[in-house]
C-alpha positions as CSV (number, residue, x, y, z in Angstrom):
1,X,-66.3,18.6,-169.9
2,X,-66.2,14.7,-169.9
3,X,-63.1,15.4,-167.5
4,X,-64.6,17.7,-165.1
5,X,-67.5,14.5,-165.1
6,X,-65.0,12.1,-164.0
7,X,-63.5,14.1,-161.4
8,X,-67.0,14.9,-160.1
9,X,-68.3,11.8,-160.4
10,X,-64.9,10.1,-158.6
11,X,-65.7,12.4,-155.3
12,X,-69.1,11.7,-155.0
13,X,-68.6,7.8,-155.6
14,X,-66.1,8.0,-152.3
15,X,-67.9,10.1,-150.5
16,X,-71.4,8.3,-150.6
17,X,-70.3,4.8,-151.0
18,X,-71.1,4.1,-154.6
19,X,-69.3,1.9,-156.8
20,X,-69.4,1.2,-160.1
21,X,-67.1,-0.4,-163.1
22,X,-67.4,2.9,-165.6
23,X,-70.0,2.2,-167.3
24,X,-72.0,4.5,-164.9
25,X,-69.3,7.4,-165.1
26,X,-69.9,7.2,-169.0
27,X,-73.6,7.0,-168.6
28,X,-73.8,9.9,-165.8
29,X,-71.4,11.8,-168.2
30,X,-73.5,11.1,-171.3
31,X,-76.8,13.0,-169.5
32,X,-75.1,15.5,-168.2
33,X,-74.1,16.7,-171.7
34,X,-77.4,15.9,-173.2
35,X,-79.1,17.7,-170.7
36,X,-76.5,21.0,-171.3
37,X,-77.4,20.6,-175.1
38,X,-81.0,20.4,-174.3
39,X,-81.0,23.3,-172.1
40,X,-78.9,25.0,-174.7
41,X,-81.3,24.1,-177.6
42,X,-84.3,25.6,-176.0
43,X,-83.1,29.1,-175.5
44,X,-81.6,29.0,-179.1
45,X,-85.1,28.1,-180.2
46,X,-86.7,30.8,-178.3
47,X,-84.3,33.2,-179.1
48,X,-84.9,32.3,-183.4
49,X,-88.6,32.7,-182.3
50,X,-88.2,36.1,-180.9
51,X,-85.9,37.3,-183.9
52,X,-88.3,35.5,-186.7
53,X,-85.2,32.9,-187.9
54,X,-85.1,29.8,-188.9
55,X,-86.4,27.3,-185.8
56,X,-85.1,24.0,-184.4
57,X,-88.1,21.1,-185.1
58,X,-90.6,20.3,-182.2
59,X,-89.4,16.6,-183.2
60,X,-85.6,17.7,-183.0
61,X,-85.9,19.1,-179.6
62,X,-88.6,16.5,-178.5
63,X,-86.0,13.5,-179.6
64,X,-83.2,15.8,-177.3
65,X,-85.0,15.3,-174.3
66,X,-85.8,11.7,-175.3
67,X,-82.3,10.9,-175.3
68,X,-81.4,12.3,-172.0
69,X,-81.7,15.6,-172.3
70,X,-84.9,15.9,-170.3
71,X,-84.3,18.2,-167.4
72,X,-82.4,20.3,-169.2
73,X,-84.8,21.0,-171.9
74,X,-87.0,21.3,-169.0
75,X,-85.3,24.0,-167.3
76,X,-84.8,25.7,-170.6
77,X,-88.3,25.7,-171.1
78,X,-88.9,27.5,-167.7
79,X,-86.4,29.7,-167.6
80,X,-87.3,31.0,-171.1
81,X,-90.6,30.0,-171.5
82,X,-90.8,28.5,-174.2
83,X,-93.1,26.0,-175.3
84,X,-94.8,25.5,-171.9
85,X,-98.2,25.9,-173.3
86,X,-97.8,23.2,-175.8
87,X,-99.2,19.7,-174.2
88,X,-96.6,17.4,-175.6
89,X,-93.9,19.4,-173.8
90,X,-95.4,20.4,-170.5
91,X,-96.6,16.9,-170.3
92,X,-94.2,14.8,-172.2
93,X,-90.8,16.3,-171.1
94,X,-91.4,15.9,-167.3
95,X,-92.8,12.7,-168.5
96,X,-89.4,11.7,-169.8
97,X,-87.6,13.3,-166.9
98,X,-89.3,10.9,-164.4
99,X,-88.6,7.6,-166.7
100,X,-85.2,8.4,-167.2
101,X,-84.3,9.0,-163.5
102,X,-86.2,5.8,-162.8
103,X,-84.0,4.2,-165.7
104,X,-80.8,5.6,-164.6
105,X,-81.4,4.7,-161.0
106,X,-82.1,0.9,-161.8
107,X,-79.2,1.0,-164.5
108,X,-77.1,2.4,-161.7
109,X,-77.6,0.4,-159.0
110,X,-79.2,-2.7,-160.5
111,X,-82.1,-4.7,-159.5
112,X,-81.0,-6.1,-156.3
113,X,-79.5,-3.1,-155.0
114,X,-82.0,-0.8,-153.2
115,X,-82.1,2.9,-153.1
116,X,-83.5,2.9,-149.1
117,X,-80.3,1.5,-148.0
């Protein structure tokens, strides 16, 4: 998978100009498979839920999307709906998803770099 992220992330740096040292292959790489383990994690949980077996923790699938797995956890949710009607997730995990794309995009492209350009 990290490969396929390279390769991916090598196109789209030629074709729209960006360029960066690594740091922001590893990085884009890194929430990419946080957000496939917190997609993952949410229909696992569901699935438990609906066959009465043992559950992954609120806090455990809380601290996924808090380490970049936000919009994955978020699409699990919807796609599955699951947990949706608990406020910490339908407000906290979109929450998460807009500070991390904030973060990413300032990590990214830095602080004299704009995104307008």
């Amino acid at each position: 998978m990290i490969f396929c992220c390279k390769e991916y992330l090598n196109f789209i740096g030629r074709r729209e100009g960006f360029c960066y040292n690594g740091d922001g292959d590893k990085m884009i790489c890194y929430f990419l498979v946080m957000n496939v383990i917190g997609f993952l994690s949410m229909l696992i949980d569901k699935y438990r839920a609906v066959h009465h077996s043992w559950r992954i923790s609120e806090k455990a699938l809380l601290l996924l999307a808090v380490l970049g797995g936000s919009i994955g956890s978020y699409i699990g949710m919807q796609t599955v709906h699951h947990k949706v009607n608990k406020k910490k997730f339908s407000i906290g995990v979109p929450l998460m998803i807009i500070l991390q794309i904030l973060g990413l995009t300032y990590l990214l492209l830095g602080p004299n770099k704009s995104i307008m350009r």
